[in-house]
C-alpha positions as CSV (number, residue, x, y, z in Angstrom):
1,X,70.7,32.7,-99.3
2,X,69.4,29.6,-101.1
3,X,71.4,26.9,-102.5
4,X,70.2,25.1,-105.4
5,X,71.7,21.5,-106.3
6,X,72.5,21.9,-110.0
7,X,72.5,18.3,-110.2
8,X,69.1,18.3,-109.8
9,X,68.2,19.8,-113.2
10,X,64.4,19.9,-112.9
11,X,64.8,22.9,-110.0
12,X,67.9,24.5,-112.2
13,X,65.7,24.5,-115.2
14,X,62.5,25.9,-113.3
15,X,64.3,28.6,-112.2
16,X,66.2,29.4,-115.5
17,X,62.6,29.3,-116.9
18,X,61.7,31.7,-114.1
19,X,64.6,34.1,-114.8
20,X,64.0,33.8,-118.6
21,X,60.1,34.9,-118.6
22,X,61.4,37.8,-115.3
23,X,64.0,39.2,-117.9
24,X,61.5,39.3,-120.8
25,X,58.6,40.6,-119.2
26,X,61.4,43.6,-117.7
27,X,62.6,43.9,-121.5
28,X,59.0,44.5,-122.7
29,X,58.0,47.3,-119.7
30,X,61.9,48.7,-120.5
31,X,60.7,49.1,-124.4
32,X,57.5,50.7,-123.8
33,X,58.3,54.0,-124.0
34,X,60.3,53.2,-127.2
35,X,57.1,51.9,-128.7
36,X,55.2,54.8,-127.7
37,X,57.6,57.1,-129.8
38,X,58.3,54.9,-133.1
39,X,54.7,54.6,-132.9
40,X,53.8,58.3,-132.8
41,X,56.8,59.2,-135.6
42,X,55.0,56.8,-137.8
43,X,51.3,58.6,-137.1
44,X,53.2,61.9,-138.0
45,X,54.9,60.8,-141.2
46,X,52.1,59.4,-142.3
47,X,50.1,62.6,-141.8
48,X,51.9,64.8,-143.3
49,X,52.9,62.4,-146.3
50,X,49.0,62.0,-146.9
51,X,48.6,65.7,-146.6
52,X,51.3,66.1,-149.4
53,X,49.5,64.0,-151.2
54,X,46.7,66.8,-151.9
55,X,49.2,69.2,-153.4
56,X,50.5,67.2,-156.0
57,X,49.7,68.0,-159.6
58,X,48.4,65.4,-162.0
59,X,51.8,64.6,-163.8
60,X,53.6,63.4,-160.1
61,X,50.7,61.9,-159.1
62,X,51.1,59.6,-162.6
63,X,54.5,58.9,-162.2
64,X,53.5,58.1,-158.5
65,X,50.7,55.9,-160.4
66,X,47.5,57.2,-158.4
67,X,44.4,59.1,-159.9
68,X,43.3,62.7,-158.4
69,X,40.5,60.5,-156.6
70,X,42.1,58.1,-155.2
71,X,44.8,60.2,-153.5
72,X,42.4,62.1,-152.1
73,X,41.2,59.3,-150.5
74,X,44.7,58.3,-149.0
75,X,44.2,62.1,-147.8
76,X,41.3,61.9,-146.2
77,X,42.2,58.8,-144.0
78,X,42.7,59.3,-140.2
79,X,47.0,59.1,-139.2
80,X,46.4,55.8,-137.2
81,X,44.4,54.1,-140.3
């Protein structure tokens, strides 16, 4: 076991630092897979909102306030776009 000196701050604060950036970088790798998902919800409700988008008749898309073209254009994008 080491002993550290608290008095001496400059080693306390290095290895608070150290501990700090450890427990961040273990956070990040932790939330990876949480990423991953939110990530592919938002490809998939994108999709299919932009594929709803091409059965909607003129009056809902005007209260929506696009034209025929341009929502077949938001349509025709790719899901990660």
């Amino acid at each position: 076991m080491i002993k550290i000196d608290t008095r001496d701050v400059s080693v306390t604060c290095v290895c608070e630092a150290v501990i700090e950036k450890q427990d961040n970088l273990a956070t990040a790798v932790f939330n990876i897979p949480g990423q991953i998902f939110t990530l592919v919800q938002r490809w998939q409700k994108r999709a299919t909102t932009r594929a709803g988008l091409r059965h909607l008749d003129a009056r809902l898309l005007d209260d929506v306030g696009l034209s025929r073209k341009q929502a077949i254009e938001e349509a025709d994008k790719p899901f990660w776009v």
